[in-house]
C-alpha positions in Angstrom: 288.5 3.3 101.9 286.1 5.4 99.8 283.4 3.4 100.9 284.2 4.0 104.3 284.7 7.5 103.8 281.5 8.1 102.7 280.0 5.8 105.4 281.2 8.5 107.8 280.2 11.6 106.0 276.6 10.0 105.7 276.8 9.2 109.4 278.3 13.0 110.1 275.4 14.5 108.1 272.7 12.2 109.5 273.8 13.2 113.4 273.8 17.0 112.4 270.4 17.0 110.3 269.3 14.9 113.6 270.7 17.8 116.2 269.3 20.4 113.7 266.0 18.7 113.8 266.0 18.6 117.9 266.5 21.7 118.1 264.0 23.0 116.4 261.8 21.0 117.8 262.8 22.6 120.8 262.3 25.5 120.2 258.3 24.8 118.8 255.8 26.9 120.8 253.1 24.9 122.4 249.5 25.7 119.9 247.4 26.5 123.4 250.9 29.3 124.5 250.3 31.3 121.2 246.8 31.3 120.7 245.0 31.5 124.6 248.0 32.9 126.5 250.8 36.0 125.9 250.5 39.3 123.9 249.7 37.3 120.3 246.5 35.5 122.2 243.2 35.9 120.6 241.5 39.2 121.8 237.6 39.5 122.1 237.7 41.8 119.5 239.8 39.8 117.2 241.7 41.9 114.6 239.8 44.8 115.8 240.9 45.3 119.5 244.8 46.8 119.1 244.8 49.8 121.3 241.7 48.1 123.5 243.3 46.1 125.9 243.6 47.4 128.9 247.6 47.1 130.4 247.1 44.9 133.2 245.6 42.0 130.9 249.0 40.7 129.7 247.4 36.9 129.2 249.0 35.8 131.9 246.1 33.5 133.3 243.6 31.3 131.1 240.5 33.1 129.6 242.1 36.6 129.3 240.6 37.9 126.1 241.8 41.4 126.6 238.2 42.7 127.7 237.6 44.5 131.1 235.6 47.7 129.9 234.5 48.3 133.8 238.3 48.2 135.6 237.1 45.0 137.9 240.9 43.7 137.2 242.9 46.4 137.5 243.8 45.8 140.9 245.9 42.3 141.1 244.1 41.6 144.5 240.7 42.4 143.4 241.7 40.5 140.2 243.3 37.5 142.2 239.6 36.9 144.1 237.4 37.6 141.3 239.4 35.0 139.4 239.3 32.7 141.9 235.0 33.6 142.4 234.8 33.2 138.7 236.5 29.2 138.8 234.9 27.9 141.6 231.3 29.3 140.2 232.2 27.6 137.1 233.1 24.7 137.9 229.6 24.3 140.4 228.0 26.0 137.0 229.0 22.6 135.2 228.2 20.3 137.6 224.6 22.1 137.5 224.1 22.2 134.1 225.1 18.4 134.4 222.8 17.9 137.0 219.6 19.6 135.4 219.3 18.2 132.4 220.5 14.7 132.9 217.5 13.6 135.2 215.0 14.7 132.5 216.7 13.0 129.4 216.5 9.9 131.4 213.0 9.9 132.5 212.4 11.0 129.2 214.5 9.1 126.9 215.8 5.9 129.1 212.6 5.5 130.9 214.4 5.6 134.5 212.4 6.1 137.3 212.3 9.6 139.0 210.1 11.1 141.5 210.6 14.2 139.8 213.0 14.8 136.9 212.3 18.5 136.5 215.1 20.0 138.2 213.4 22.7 140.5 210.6 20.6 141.5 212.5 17.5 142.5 213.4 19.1 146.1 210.1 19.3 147.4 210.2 15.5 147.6 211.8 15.5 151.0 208.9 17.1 152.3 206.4 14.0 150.8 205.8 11.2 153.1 208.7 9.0 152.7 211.3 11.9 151.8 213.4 12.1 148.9 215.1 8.6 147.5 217.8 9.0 144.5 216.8 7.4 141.5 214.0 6.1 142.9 215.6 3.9 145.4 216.0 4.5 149.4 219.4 2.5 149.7 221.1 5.0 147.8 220.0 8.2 149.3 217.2 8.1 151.6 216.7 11.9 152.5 213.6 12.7 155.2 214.6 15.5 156.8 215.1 19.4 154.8 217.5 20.6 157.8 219.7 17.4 158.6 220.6 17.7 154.5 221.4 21.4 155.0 223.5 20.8 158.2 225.6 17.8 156.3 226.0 20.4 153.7 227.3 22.8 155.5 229.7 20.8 157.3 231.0 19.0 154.4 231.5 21.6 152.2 232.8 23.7 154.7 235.3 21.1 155.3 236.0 21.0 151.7 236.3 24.7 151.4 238.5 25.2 154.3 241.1 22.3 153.2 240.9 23.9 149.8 241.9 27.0 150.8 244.1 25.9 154.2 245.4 22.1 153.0 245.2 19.2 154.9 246.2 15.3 154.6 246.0 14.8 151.2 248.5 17.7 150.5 250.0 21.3 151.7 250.9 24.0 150.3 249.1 23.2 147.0 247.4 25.8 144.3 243.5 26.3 145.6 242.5 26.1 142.1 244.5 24.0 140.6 246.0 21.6 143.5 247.2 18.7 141.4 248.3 15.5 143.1 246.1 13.1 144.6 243.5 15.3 143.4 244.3 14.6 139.3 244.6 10.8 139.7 244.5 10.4 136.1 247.5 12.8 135.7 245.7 15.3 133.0 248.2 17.9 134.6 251.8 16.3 134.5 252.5 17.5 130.6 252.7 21.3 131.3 251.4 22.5 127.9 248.5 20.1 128.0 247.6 21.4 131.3 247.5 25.7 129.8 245.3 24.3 127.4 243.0 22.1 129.8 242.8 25.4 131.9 241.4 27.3 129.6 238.9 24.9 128.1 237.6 24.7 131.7 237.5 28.4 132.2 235.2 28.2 128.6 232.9 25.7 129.2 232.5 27.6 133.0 231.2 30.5 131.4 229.3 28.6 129.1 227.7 26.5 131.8 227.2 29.9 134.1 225.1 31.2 131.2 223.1 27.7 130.7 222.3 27.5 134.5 221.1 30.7 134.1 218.4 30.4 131.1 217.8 27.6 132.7 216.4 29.8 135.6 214.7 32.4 133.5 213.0 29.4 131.4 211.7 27.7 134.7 210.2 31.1 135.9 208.8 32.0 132.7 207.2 28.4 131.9 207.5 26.6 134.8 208.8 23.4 132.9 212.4 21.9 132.8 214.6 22.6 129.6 214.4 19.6 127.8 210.5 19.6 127.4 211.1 23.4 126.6 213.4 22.2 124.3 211.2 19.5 122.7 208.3 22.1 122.4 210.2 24.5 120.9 211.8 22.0 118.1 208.1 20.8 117.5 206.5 24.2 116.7 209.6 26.8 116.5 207.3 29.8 115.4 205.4 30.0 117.8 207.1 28.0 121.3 209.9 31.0 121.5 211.5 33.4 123.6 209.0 36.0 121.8 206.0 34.3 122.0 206.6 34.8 126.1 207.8 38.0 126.3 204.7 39.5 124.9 202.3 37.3 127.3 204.6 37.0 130.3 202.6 35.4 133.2 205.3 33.9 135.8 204.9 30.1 136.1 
Protein backbone atom coordinates (compact mmCIF):
# COMPACT_ATOMS: atom_id res chain seq x y z
CA UNK A 1 0.00 0.00 0.00
CA UNK A 2 2.96 2.35 0.72
CA UNK A 3 4.39 1.40 -2.35
CA UNK A 4 1.41 2.23 -4.14
CA UNK A 5 0.97 5.36 -2.44
CA UNK A 6 4.00 6.70 -3.42
CA UNK A 7 3.58 5.36 -7.01
CA UNK A 8 0.76 7.89 -7.19
CA UNK A 9 2.29 10.87 -5.55
CA UNK A 10 5.34 10.41 -8.06
CA UNK A 11 2.76 10.08 -10.82
CA UNK A 12 0.80 13.41 -9.30
CA UNK A 13 4.03 15.27 -9.19
CA UNK A 14 5.36 14.09 -12.56
CA UNK A 15 1.81 15.30 -14.35
CA UNK A 16 2.02 18.77 -12.50
CA UNK A 17 5.95 19.47 -13.14
CA UNK A 18 4.76 18.33 -16.84
CA UNK A 19 1.71 21.03 -16.94
CA UNK A 20 4.09 23.51 -15.19
CA UNK A 21 6.57 22.85 -17.86
CA UNK A 22 3.84 23.44 -20.88
CA UNK A 23 3.02 26.15 -19.73
CA UNK A 24 5.87 27.90 -19.66
CA UNK A 25 6.70 26.79 -22.66
CA UNK A 26 3.78 28.49 -23.75
CA UNK A 27 4.21 31.34 -22.66
CA UNK A 28 8.14 31.63 -24.45
CA UNK A 29 8.37 34.58 -26.80
CA UNK A 30 9.51 33.67 -30.17
CA UNK A 31 13.69 35.13 -30.36
CA UNK A 32 12.79 37.04 -33.91
CA UNK A 33 9.23 38.79 -31.76
CA UNK A 34 11.62 40.41 -29.18
CA UNK A 35 14.53 41.37 -30.94
CA UNK A 36 13.19 42.62 -34.79
CA UNK A 37 9.51 43.34 -33.92
CA UNK A 38 7.54 45.45 -30.80
CA UNK A 39 8.73 48.30 -28.53
CA UNK A 40 11.97 46.09 -27.10
CA UNK A 41 13.20 45.59 -30.93
CA UNK A 42 16.69 46.68 -31.72
CA UNK A 43 16.74 50.47 -32.63
CA UNK A 44 19.29 51.97 -35.18
CA UNK A 45 20.78 53.69 -32.56
CA UNK A 46 20.95 50.82 -30.21
CA UNK A 47 21.12 51.87 -26.49
CA UNK A 48 21.35 55.36 -27.70
CA UNK A 49 17.96 56.08 -29.49
CA UNK A 50 15.29 56.30 -26.30
CA UNK A 51 13.42 59.48 -26.97
CA UNK A 52 14.43 59.13 -31.00
CA UNK A 53 11.88 57.08 -32.41
CA UNK A 54 9.46 58.69 -33.97
CA UNK A 55 5.53 57.47 -32.66
CA UNK A 56 4.28 55.97 -35.70
CA UNK A 57 7.27 53.37 -35.80
CA UNK A 58 5.75 50.96 -33.25
CA UNK A 59 7.64 47.73 -35.01
CA UNK A 60 4.83 46.64 -36.35
CA UNK A 61 6.21 45.47 -39.84
CA UNK A 62 9.82 43.80 -40.52
CA UNK A 63 12.90 46.20 -40.78
CA UNK A 64 11.46 49.01 -38.45
CA UNK A 65 14.65 50.19 -36.68
CA UNK A 66 12.99 53.21 -35.26
CA UNK A 67 14.79 55.68 -37.87
CA UNK A 68 12.68 58.02 -40.13
CA UNK A 69 14.56 61.40 -39.61
CA UNK A 70 12.64 62.92 -42.86
CA UNK A 71 8.75 62.03 -41.87
CA UNK A 72 8.34 59.63 -45.23
CA UNK A 73 6.23 57.22 -42.80
CA UNK A 74 4.28 59.22 -40.87
CA UNK A 75 1.38 58.95 -43.01
CA UNK A 76 0.10 55.10 -42.89
CA UNK A 77 -0.77 55.48 -46.73
CA UNK A 78 2.33 56.95 -47.77
CA UNK A 79 3.97 54.42 -45.43
CA UNK A 80 1.82 51.40 -46.81
CA UNK A 81 3.31 52.16 -50.59
CA UNK A 82 6.78 53.09 -49.76
CA UNK A 83 6.84 49.75 -47.97
CA UNK A 84 5.47 48.02 -50.46
CA UNK A 85 8.14 50.15 -53.26
CA UNK A 86 10.86 49.32 -50.85
CA UNK A 87 9.97 45.05 -51.06
CA UNK A 88 9.48 44.65 -54.50
CA UNK A 89 12.90 46.80 -55.28
CA UNK A 90 14.51 44.52 -53.03
CA UNK A 91 13.64 41.59 -53.92
CA UNK A 92 14.53 42.61 -58.01
CA UNK A 93 17.81 44.14 -55.99
CA UNK A 94 18.67 40.38 -55.11
CA UNK A 95 17.91 38.81 -57.99
CA UNK A 96 20.38 41.55 -59.68
CA UNK A 97 23.02 41.25 -57.47
CA UNK A 98 22.55 37.46 -58.26
CA UNK A 99 22.46 37.98 -61.70
CA UNK A 100 25.78 40.26 -62.01
CA UNK A 101 28.12 38.57 -60.49
CA UNK A 102 27.31 34.99 -61.11
CA UNK A 103 28.13 35.16 -65.01
CA UNK A 104 31.61 36.52 -64.26
CA UNK A 105 32.66 33.99 -61.44
CA UNK A 106 31.77 31.39 -63.97
CA UNK A 107 33.62 32.59 -66.95
CA UNK A 108 36.17 33.24 -64.61
CA UNK A 109 36.38 30.57 -62.29
CA UNK A 110 34.38 27.48 -63.98
CA UNK A 111 35.45 28.29 -67.42
CA UNK A 112 31.75 28.44 -68.81
CA UNK A 113 31.28 29.89 -71.94
CA UNK A 114 29.77 33.47 -72.24
CA UNK A 115 29.53 35.86 -74.90
CA UNK A 116 29.95 38.41 -72.37
CA UNK A 117 30.04 37.91 -68.65
CA UNK A 118 30.41 41.49 -67.70
CA UNK A 119 27.10 42.35 -66.74
CA UNK A 120 26.51 45.75 -68.63
CA UNK A 121 28.09 44.71 -71.73
CA UNK A 122 26.39 41.41 -72.18
CA UNK A 123 23.11 43.21 -73.75
CA UNK A 124 24.58 44.56 -76.66
CA UNK A 125 24.77 40.92 -77.94
CA UNK A 126 21.33 41.02 -79.33
CA UNK A 127 22.41 43.52 -81.67
CA UNK A 128 25.54 41.13 -83.05
CA UNK A 129 24.77 38.93 -85.95
CA UNK A 130 23.18 35.97 -84.51
CA UNK A 131 21.59 37.86 -81.41
CA UNK A 132 21.98 37.00 -77.91
CA UNK A 133 22.12 33.01 -76.86
CA UNK A 134 22.11 32.10 -72.95
CA UNK A 135 25.05 30.48 -71.92
CA UNK A 136 26.29 30.27 -74.95
CA UNK A 137 23.69 28.08 -76.45
CA UNK A 138 20.67 29.15 -78.97
CA UNK A 139 18.21 26.27 -77.66
CA UNK A 140 17.99 27.91 -74.48
CA UNK A 141 17.41 31.49 -75.28
CA UNK A 142 17.92 32.57 -78.68
CA UNK A 143 17.25 36.41 -78.50
CA UNK A 144 17.55 38.49 -82.14
CA UNK A 145 15.39 41.07 -81.80
CA UNK A 146 15.91 44.28 -78.88
CA UNK A 147 12.08 45.18 -79.21
CA UNK A 148 10.26 41.66 -79.44
CA UNK A 149 12.33 41.06 -75.74
CA UNK A 150 11.01 44.39 -74.51
CA UNK A 151 7.36 43.79 -75.75
CA UNK A 152 7.42 39.97 -73.96
CA UNK A 153 8.67 41.99 -71.01
CA UNK A 154 6.19 44.09 -70.80
CA UNK A 155 3.49 41.84 -71.20
CA UNK A 156 4.66 39.33 -68.85
CA UNK A 157 5.51 41.28 -66.14
CA UNK A 158 2.65 43.31 -66.48
CA UNK A 159 0.67 40.16 -66.15
CA UNK A 160 2.59 39.33 -63.19
CA UNK A 161 2.13 42.70 -61.67
CA UNK A 162 -1.43 42.95 -62.20
CA UNK A 163 -2.25 39.35 -60.64
CA UNK A 164 0.01 40.44 -57.90
CA UNK A 165 -1.81 43.19 -57.03
CA UNK A 166 -5.54 42.02 -58.48
CA UNK A 167 -5.24 37.93 -57.95
CA UNK A 168 -6.03 35.43 -60.28
CA UNK A 169 -6.12 31.44 -60.60
CA UNK A 170 -3.65 30.56 -58.50
CA UNK A 171 -5.31 32.41 -55.48
CA UNK A 172 -7.68 35.63 -54.37
CA UNK A 173 -7.61 37.65 -51.96
CA UNK A 174 -4.06 36.98 -50.95
CA UNK A 175 -1.26 39.54 -49.33
CA UNK A 176 0.71 41.26 -52.53
CA UNK A 177 3.71 40.89 -50.65
CA UNK A 178 3.52 38.09 -48.95
CA UNK A 179 0.78 35.74 -50.82
CA UNK A 180 1.68 32.37 -49.50
CA UNK A 181 0.06 29.33 -50.95
CA UNK A 182 0.96 27.87 -54.11
CA UNK A 183 3.44 30.61 -54.26
CA UNK A 184 5.67 29.06 -51.00
CA UNK A 185 5.60 25.39 -52.31
CA UNK A 186 8.21 24.57 -49.82
CA UNK A 187 5.97 25.86 -46.93
CA UNK A 188 8.83 28.38 -45.36
CA UNK A 189 5.59 30.33 -44.17
CA UNK A 190 3.27 27.79 -42.31
CA UNK A 191 5.23 28.07 -38.72
CA UNK A 192 4.17 31.76 -37.97
CA UNK A 193 7.32 32.75 -36.01
CA UNK A 194 9.61 31.37 -38.53
CA UNK A 195 7.88 33.31 -41.16
CA UNK A 196 8.47 37.19 -38.75
CA UNK A 197 11.89 36.16 -38.86
CA UNK A 198 12.17 35.12 -42.62
CA UNK A 199 10.57 38.55 -43.31
CA UNK A 200 12.92 40.47 -41.93
CA UNK A 201 16.03 38.66 -43.16
CA UNK A 202 14.48 39.38 -46.61
CA UNK A 203 13.85 42.99 -45.86
CA UNK A 204 18.00 42.92 -44.81
CA UNK A 205 19.50 41.36 -47.45
CA UNK A 206 17.05 43.81 -49.82
CA UNK A 207 18.72 46.62 -48.59
CA UNK A 208 21.92 45.05 -48.68
CA UNK A 209 21.46 43.98 -52.31
CA UNK A 210 19.89 47.66 -53.22
CA UNK A 211 23.21 49.03 -52.09
CA UNK A 212 25.44 46.24 -53.95
CA UNK A 213 23.50 46.86 -57.28
CA UNK A 214 24.26 50.18 -56.73
CA UNK A 215 28.30 50.21 -56.41
CA UNK A 216 27.98 47.96 -58.73
CA UNK A 217 26.75 50.86 -61.02
CA UNK A 218 29.11 53.53 -59.78
CA UNK A 219 32.12 50.80 -60.23
CA UNK A 220 31.00 50.15 -63.94
CA UNK A 221 30.95 53.95 -64.75
CA UNK A 222 33.97 54.70 -63.04
CA UNK A 223 36.10 51.65 -64.52
CA UNK A 224 34.15 50.32 -67.01
CA UNK A 225 34.80 46.59 -65.78
CA UNK A 226 32.51 44.19 -63.91
CA UNK A 227 32.89 43.71 -60.02
CA UNK A 228 34.66 40.59 -59.72
CA UNK A 229 37.77 41.70 -61.89
CA UNK A 230 37.45 45.00 -59.84
CA UNK A 231 37.46 42.90 -57.10
CA UNK A 232 40.42 40.65 -58.07
CA UNK A 233 42.42 43.90 -58.89
CA UNK A 234 41.85 45.45 -55.87
CA UNK A 235 42.84 42.23 -53.65
CA UNK A 236 46.06 42.06 -55.93
CA UNK A 237 47.35 45.65 -55.27
CA UNK A 238 44.97 47.14 -52.35
CA UNK A 239 47.05 50.47 -52.10
CA UNK A 240 46.77 51.57 -54.99
CA UNK A 241 43.43 49.68 -57.08
CA UNK A 242 40.88 51.75 -54.58
CA UNK A 243 38.08 53.88 -54.34
CA UNK A 244 40.73 56.78 -53.78
CA UNK A 245 43.00 56.15 -56.37
CA UNK A 246 39.79 56.96 -58.76
CA UNK A 247 38.34 59.73 -57.16
CA UNK A 248 41.38 61.81 -57.61
CA UNK A 249 41.77 60.74 -61.55
CA UNK A 250 38.14 60.31 -62.35
CA UNK A 251 37.76 59.77 -66.20
CA UNK A 252 34.28 58.01 -66.84
CA UNK A 253 34.79 54.52 -68.48
Amino acid sequence: MASLLATKGFTSIKAVSTRSTSSRASRVVPRAAVEFYGPDRVKWLGPFSEGDVPDYLTGEFPGDYGWDTAGLSADPETFRKYRELELIHARWALLGALGIVTPELLSKYASVPFGEPVWFKAGAQIFQEGGLNYLGNESLVHAQSIIATLAFQVVVMGLAEAYRSNGGPLGEGLDPLYPGEAFDPLGLADDPDTFAELKVKEIKNGRLAMFSCFGFFVQAIVTGKGPIENLVEHLADPATTNAFAFATKFTPQ
